[in-house]
C-alpha positions in Angstrom: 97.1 -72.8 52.0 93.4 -74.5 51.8 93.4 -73.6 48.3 96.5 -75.4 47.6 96.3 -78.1 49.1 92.7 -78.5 47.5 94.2 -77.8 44.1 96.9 -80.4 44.8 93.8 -83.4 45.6 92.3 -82.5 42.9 95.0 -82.5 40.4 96.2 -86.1 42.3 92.1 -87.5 41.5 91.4 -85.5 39.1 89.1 -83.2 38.2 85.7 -86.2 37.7 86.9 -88.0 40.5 87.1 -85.0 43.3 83.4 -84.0 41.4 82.2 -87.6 42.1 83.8 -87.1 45.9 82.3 -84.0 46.1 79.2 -85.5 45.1 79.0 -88.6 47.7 79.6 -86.0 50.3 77.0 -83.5 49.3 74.8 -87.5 49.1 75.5 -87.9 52.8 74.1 -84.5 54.0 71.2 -85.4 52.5 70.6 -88.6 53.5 71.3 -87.7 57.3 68.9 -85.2 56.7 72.1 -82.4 57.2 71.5 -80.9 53.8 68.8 -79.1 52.2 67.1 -80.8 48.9 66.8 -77.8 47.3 69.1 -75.0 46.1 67.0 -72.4 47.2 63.5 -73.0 49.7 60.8 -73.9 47.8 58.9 -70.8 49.6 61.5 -68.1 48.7 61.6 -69.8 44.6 57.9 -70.0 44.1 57.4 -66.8 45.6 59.9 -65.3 42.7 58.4 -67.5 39.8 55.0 -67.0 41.0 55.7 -63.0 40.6 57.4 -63.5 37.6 54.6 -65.7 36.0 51.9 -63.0 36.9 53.7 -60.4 35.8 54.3 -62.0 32.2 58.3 -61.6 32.5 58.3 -65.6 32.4 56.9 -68.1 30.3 55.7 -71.6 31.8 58.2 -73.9 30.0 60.8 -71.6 31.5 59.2 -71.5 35.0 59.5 -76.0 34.6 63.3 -75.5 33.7 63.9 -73.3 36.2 62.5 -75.5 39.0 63.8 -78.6 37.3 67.2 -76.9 38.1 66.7 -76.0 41.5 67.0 -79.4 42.6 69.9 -80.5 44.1 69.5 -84.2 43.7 68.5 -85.8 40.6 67.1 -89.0 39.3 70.3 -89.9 36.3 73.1 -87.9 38.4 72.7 -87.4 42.1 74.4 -84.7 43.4 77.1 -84.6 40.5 76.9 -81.5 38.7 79.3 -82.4 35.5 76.7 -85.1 34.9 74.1 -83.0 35.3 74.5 -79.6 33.3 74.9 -81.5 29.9 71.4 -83.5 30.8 69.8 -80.3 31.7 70.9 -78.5 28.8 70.2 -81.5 26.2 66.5 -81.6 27.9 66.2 -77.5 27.1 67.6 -78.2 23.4 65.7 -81.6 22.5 64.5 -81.6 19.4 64.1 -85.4 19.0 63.5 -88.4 21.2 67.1 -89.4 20.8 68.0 -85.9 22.5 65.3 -86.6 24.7 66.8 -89.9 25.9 70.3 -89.3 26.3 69.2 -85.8 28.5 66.7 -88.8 31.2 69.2 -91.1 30.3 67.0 -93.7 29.3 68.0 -96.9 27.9 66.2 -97.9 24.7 63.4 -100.7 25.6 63.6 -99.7 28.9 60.7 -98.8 31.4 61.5 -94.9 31.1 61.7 -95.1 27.8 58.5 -96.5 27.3 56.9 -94.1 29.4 58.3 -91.6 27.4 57.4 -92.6 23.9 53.6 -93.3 25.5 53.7 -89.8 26.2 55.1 -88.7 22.7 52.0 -90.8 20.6 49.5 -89.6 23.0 50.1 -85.8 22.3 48.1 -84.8 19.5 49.5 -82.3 17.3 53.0 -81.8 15.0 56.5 -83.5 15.9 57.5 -80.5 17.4 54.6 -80.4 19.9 54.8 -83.7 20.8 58.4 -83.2 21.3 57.5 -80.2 23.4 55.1 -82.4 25.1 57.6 -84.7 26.0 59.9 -82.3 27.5 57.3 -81.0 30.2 56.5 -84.3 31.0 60.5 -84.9 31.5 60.5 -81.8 34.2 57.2 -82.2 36.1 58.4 -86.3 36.6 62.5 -84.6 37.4 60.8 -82.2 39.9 58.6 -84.4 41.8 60.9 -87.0 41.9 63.8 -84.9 42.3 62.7 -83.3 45.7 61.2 -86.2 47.2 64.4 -85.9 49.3 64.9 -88.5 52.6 62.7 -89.3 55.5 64.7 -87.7 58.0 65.4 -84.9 56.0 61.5 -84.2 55.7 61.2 -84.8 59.4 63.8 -82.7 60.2 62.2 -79.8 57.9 64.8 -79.9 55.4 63.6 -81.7 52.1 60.8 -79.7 50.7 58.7 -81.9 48.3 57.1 -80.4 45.3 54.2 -82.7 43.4 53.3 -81.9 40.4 50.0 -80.2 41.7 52.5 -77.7 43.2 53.9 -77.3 40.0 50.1 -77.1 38.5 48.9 -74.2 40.6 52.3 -72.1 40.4 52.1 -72.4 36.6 48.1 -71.4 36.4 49.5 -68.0 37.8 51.1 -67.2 34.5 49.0 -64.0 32.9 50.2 -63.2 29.0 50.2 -59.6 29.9 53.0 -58.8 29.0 53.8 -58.7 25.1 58.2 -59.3 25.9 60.6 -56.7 25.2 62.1 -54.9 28.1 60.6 -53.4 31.6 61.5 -50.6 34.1 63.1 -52.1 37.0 64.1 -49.7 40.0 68.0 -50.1 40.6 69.6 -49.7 44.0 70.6 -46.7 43.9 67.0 -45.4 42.9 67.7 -44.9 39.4 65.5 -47.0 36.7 67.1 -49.4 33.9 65.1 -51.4 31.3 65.8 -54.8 31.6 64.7 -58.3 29.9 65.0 -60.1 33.5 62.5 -61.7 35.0 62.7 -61.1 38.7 64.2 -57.8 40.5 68.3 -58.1 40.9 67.8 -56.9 44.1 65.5 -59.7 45.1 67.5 -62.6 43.4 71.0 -61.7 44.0 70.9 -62.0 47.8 69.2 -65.1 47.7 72.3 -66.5 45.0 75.0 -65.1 46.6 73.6 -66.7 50.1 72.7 -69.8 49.1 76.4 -70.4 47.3 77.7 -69.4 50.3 76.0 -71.9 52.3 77.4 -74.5 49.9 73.3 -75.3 48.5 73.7 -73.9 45.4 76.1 -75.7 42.8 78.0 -73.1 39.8 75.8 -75.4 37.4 72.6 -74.5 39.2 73.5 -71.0 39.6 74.2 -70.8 35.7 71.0 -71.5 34.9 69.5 -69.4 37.0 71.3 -66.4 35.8 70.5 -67.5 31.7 67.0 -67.7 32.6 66.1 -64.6 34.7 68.4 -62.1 32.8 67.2 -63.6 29.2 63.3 -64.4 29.9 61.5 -61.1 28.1 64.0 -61.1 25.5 63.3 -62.0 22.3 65.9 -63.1 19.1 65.5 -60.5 16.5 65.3 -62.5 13.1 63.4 -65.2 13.8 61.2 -64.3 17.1 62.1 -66.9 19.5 62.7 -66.7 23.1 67.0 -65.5 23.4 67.4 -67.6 26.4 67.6 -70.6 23.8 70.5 -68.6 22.2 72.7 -69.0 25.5 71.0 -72.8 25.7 72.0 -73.7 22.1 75.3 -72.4 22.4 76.6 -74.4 25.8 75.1 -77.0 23.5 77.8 -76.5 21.1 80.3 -76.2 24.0 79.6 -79.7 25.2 79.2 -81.3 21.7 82.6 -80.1 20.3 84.4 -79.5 24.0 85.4 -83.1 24.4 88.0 -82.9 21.0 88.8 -78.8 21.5 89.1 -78.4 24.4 89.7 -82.1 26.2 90.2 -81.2 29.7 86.6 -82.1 31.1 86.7 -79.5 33.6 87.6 -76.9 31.4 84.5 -77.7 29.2 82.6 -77.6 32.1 83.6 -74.3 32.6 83.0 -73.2 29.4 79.3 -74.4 29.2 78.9 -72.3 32.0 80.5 -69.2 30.2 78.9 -70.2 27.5 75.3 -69.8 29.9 76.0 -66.4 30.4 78.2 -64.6 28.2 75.1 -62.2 27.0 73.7 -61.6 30.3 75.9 -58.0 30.6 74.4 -56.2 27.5 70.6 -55.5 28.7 70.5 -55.8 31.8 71.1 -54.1 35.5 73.6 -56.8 35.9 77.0 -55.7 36.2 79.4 -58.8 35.1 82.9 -56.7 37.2 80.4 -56.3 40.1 77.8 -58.5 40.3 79.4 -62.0 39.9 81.2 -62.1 43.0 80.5 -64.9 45.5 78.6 -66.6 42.5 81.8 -67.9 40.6 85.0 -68.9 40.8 87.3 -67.0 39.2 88.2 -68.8 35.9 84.5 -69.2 35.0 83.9 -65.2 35.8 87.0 -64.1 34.2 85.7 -65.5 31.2 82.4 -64.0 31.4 83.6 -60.7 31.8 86.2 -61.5 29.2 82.9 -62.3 26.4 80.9 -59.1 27.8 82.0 -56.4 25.3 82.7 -52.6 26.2 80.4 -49.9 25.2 83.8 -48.4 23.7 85.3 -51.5 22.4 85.4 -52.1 18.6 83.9 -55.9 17.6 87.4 -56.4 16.1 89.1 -55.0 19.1 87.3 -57.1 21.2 87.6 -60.4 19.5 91.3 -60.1 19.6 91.1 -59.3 23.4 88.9 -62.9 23.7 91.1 -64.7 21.7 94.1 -64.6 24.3 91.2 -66.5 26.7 91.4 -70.3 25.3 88.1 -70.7 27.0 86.1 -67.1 25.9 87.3 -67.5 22.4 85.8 -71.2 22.3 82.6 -69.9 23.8 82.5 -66.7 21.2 83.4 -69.1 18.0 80.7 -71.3 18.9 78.4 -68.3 19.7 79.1 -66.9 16.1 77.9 -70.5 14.7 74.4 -70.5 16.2 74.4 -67.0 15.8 75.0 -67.8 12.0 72.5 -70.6 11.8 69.7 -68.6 11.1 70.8 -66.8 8.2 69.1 -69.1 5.7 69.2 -67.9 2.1 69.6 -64.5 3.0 72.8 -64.3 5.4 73.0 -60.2 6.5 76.3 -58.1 5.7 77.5 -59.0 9.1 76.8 -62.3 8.9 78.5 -62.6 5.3 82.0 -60.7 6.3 81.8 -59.9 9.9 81.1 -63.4 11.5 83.2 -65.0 8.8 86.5 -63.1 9.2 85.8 -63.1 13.2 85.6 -67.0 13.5 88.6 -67.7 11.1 90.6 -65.5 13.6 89.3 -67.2 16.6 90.2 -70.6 15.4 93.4 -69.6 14.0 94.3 -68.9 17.6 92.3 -72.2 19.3 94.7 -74.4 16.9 98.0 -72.3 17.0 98.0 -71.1 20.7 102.0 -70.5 20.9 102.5 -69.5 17.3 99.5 -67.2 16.9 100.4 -65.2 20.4 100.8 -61.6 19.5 99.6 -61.6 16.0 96.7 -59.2 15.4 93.3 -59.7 13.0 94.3 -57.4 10.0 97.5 -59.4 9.6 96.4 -62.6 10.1 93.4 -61.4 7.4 96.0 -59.7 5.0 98.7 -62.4 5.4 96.2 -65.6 4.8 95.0 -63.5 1.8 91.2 -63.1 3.1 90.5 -60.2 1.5 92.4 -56.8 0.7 93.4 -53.9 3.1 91.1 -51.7 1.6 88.0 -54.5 2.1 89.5 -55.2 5.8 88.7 -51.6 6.4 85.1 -51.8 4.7 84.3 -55.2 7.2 86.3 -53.4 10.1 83.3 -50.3 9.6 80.4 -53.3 8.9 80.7 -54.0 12.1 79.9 -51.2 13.8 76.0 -50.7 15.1 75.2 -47.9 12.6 76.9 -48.9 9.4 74.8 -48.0 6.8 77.0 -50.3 4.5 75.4 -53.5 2.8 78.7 -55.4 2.0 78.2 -54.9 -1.5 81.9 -55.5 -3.8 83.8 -56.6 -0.4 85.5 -60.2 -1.7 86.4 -62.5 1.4 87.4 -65.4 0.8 85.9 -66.9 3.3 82.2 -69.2 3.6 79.5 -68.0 5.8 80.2 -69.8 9.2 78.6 -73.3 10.1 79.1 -76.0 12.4 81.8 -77.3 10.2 84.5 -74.3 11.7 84.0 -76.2 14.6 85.0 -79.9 12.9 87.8 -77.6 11.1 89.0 -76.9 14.8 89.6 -80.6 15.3 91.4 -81.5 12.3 93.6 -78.1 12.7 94.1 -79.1 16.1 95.9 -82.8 15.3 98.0 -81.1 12.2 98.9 -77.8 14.2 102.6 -78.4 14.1 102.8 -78.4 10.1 101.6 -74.7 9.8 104.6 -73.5 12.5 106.9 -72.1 9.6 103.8 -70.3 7.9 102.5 -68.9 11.0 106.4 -67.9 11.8 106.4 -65.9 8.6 103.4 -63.5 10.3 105.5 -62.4 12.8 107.9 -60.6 10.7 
């Protein structure tokens, strides 16, 4: 009955209005000095970090990030959590000082913004240093700020400040021991599993589950935490970098094309969320059916665990099993693009016929939800004249883990995938109506 009548408010308000409610509530704990400051006690989180900074399982740009969202209340959005995942996530992504600005929200001429571009021409070094410069400047200034919490609160013992010495002395724990790639982590049951997380599962997952129960731990927060503990010792294969900017890069997508694909804002908020996690089944202990209970709510999980493919599941197999979730096959279309972007002048076999075919598929059934229902990949591919049934079967066997094939004579007509599937989406997506008859013709 609760939940009804909480749907119905919310659908009466809607969706940023019962957030912003939500908010001014959460705004009054804290000022009374009811609520915590913190998502999780600043003992309990730099104990973890701290362990996980020693041990080389975490990096100290992803140690600032992972504090930075551990505070409940910050600076540009209060207690408002659909304000502040895209800021959080632009921050992680900035590659410019315009990125940089929108993520502090900081006017240009303004005080902030001078502070920030004094920072920028003070750091020696290239663009990208200074950038990265920038952005740890950003979190230390988030953090310290962020959990200066209320007078009562502090008297009360419930607002935990963290200066940046804090910050200092956590970080000058971090030993480069380890050289990434995956470690032996004891599972419950006594068994060992390699894994790229950063901290134990059965250290963390307590402490999550707990402090969402408790109401001091937003879905955003919680999101993040779970990106950058499951991803930290992985690394991205072609070009080296740390994977948890994968995940990063692609809510990034999510919330820069969301607003025209899939319009409802608290469906894209639920998809940059996905979006956060939908790797974090394949190397780990984490168990997506298991595990994500008490964290999420059910539209959010079910879409993780819709993204997380089966051991025996065929890529093709599985991409038609997303693509009846609206929100997992938005997630997995932008997840092929970034996972496209780094193809450069030599694009791999999957990436030339196996990404290409899997995306066109995906938003085929984004822009023709009613008229695509039931209508499997091979027709749709043979039917839109693609390629041929013989090279359907030839991309069908590429994408399998040990296919020894190079792609060689397969004609697809299709472009390696970009951004621009994405633009595609939006321009399909006003025009859908004029392809009905076509898309009819598939059902026959």
């Amino acid at each position: 009955m609760a939940n009804i009548l909480y749907k119905s408010f919310e659908g009466a308000v809607g969706f940023r209005a019962q957030s912003r409610l939500r908010s001014l509530r959460k705004t009054f704990g804290a000022v009374s000095g009811i609520a915590p400051n913190l998502a999780i006690p600043k003992e309990q989180m730099f104990e973890m970090i701290g362990d996980a900074l020693g041990y080389g399982y975490m990096v100290p740009d992803q140690a600032l990030a992972f504090l930075s969202a551990n505070i409940l209340q910050h600076e540009d959005s209060g207690f408002n959590e659909l304000d502040y995942l895209p800021r959080a996530i632009a921050l992680y992504n900035a590659k410019d000082m315009e990125d940089i600005h929108f993520a502090e929200n900081a006017a240009d001429g303004s005080s902030e913004s001078k502070d920030l571009w004094r920072v920028y021409h003070e750091t020696h070094g290239t663009r990208q240093e200074r950038i990265k410069n920038v952005r740890r400047y950003c979190y230390l200034r988030d953090i310290e700020k962020g959990s200066e919490g209320y007078a009562i609160g502090r008297w009360l013992g419930r607002h935990q400040t963290i200066s940046q010495g804090d910050v200092n002395e956590l970080l000058g724990q971090y030993n480069p021991a380890h050289p990434g790639g995956k470690r032996e982590e004891l599972n419950p049951d006594g068994s060992v599993q390699k894994t790229y997380s950063a901290i134990d599962l059965a250290k963390y997952l307590p402490i999550l589950r707990n402090q969402r129960a408790r109401g001091d731990m937003t879905e955003s927060q919680c999101g993040l935490f779970l990106c950058f503990t499951l991803h930290s010792l992985e690394r991205r294969k072609l070009t080296g970098d740390f994977y948890v900017d994968h995940p990063m890069s692609v809510a990034g997508l999510v919330q820069k094309f969301g607003p025209t694909i899939l319009k409802d804002e608290k469906r894209i908020w639920q998809a940059t969320i996905a979006a956060l996690l939908h790797d974090i089944g394949e190397k780990s202990n984490f168990d997506v059916t298991r595990d994500l209970k008490g964290l999420l709510s059910d539209p959010i999980a079910d879409t993780v665990i819709a993204l997380h493919k089966a051991d025996d599941q065929s890529y093709f197999g599985y991409i038609e099993h997303i693509a009846e979730n609206p929100l997992a096959a938005f997630v997995k279309l932008c997840d092929i693009v970034h996972n496209s972007s780094d193809a450069g002048g030599k694009p791999s076999a999957k990436q030339r016929f196996v990404y290409p075919l899997a995306a066109a598929y995906l938003k085929f059934k984004l822009c023709n939800p009613e008229q695509a229902k039931g209508i499997p990949i091979r027709d749709f591919a043979l039917a839109e004249g693609l390629c041929s049934e013989e090279d359907f079967e030839r991309i069908v066997n590429l994408a399998k883990k040990d296919s020894a094939d190079d792609g060689t004579g397969i004609h697809l007509n299709l472009p390696t995938v970009s951004s621009e599937i994405l633009e595609e989406c939006i321009i399909s997506g006003h025009h859908a109506h004029a392809r009905r008859e076509e898309i009819v013709s598939l059902h026959r």
